[in-house]
Structures are given as C-alpha cells and as structure tokens.
C-alpha positions as CSV (number, residue, x, y, z in Angstrom):
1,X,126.8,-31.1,219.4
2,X,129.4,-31.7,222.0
3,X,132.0,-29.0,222.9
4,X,135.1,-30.5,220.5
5,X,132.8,-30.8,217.2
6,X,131.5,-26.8,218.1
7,X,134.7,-25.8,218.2
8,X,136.3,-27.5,215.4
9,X,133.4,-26.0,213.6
10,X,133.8,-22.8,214.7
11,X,137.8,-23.0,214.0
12,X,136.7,-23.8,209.8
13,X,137.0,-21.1,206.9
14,X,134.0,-20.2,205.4
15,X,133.6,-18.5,201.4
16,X,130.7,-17.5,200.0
17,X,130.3,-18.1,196.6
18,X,128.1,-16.2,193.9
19,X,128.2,-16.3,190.3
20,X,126.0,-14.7,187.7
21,X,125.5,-17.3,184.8
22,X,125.2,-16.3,181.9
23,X,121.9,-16.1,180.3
24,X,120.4,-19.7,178.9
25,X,123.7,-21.5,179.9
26,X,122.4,-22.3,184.3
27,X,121.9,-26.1,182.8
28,X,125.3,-26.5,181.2
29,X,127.3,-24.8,184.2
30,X,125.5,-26.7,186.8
31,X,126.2,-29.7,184.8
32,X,130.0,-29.2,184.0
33,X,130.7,-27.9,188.0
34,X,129.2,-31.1,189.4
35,X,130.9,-33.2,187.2
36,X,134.5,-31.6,187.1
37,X,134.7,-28.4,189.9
38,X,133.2,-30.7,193.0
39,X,134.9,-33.9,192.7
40,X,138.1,-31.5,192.4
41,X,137.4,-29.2,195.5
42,X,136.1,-32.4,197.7
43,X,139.1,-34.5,196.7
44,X,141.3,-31.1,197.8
45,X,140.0,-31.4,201.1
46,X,137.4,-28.7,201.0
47,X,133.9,-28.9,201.9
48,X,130.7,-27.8,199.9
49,X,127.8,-26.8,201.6
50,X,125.0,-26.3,198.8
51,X,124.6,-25.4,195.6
52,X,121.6,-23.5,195.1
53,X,120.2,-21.9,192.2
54,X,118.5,-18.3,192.2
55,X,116.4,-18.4,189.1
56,X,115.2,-14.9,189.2
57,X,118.8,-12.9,188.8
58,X,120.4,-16.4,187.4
59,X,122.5,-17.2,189.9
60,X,124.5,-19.9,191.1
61,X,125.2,-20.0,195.3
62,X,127.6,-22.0,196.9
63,X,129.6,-22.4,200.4
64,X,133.0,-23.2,200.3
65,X,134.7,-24.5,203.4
66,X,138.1,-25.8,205.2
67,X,140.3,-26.4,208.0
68,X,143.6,-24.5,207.8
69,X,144.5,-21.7,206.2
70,X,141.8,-21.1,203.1
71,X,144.0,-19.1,200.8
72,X,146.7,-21.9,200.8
73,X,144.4,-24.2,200.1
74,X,142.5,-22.5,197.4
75,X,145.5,-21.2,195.5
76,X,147.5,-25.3,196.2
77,X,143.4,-26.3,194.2
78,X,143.9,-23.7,191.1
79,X,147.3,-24.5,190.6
80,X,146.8,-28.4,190.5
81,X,147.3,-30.1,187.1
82,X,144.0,-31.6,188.1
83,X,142.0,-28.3,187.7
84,X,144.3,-26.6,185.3
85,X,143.1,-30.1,182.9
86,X,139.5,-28.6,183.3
87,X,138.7,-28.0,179.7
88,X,136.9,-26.3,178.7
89,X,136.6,-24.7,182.1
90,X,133.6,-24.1,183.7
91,X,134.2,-20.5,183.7
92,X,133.2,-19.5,180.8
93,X,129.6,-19.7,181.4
94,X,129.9,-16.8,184.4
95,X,129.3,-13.1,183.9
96,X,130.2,-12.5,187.5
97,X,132.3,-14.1,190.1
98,X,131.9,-13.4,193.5
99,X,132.9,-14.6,196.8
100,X,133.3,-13.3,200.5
101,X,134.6,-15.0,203.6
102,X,132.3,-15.5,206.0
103,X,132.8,-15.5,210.0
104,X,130.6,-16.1,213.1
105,X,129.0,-13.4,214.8
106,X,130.5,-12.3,218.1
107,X,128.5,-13.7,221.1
108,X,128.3,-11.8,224.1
C-alpha cells in the first residue's frame, strides 16, 4: 500500500456496529438490511465492511465507515426520505443496538 492510500485510510471514521436480534427473527433482519439498510448506506457514501453473524449470543456485526465528518453523515442518512420510506423498518427485529467508534492504535 503506498503512502497516499495508508493515509487516506488512516484519515476514515470507523463505527462498530452490534445488534442483538431478536430471538428466531436473524433470517428476516439479515434479509430486510441487505435489501433496504445497505443499498441506502452505500449510496450515502459510506462503506461496509462485513456483516457477520454471531450465532451463539444472536448477533448481528457490522463496520460502518467514511471520509468526513461521521456524525454529519450518519444523521444527513437517517433523516433522508430514502430511509425514513424504510417500512417496516428493519429495526424492529433488534433487542439491542450498539455501536462504538473505532480508532487506530497509537504507534510509537
């Protein structure tokens, strides 16, 4: 990776994303976020790294990415008619909603 790309990767916001799905409904979540909750966050300019699925505590993992300022970006994506026409929103299926920003470790 030359110098430019490491540092325009460095430079990119990072979330964390974990949800607890409710109990029997993994398939149906899984099914409804590829179909309406990707297209929506790719066409927004974000990128996804993932998903993954933990099957032992029922969860759903995803990374959430993008150049710029994150929380601009995800609050200009909620407030889109696009997502707000979700329906019925994805949502529903979660018991828990999680997220964290994530950062690279200091070198030294």
């Amino acid at each position: 990776m030359d110098v430019r790309a490491r540092l325009s990767y460095l430079d990119m916001a990072r979330q964390l994303r974990m949800y607890t799905v409710k109990a029997g409904e993994m398939d149906e979540f899984v099914s409804e976020w590829g179909e309406h909750i990707l297209p929506l966050r790719l066409q927004s300019g974000f990128r996804v790294t993932g998903p993954w699925v933990i099957d032992e505590t029922n969860q759903f993992v995803w990374i959430l990415e993008h150049d710029g300022d994150f929380a601009v970006a995800d609050a200009r994506y909620y407030s889109s008619p696009e997502r707000r026409a979700v329906d019925p929103d994805p949502i529903r299926h979660l018991e828990k909603n999680e997220h964290w920003m994530l950062r690279e470790p200091e070198r030294r």
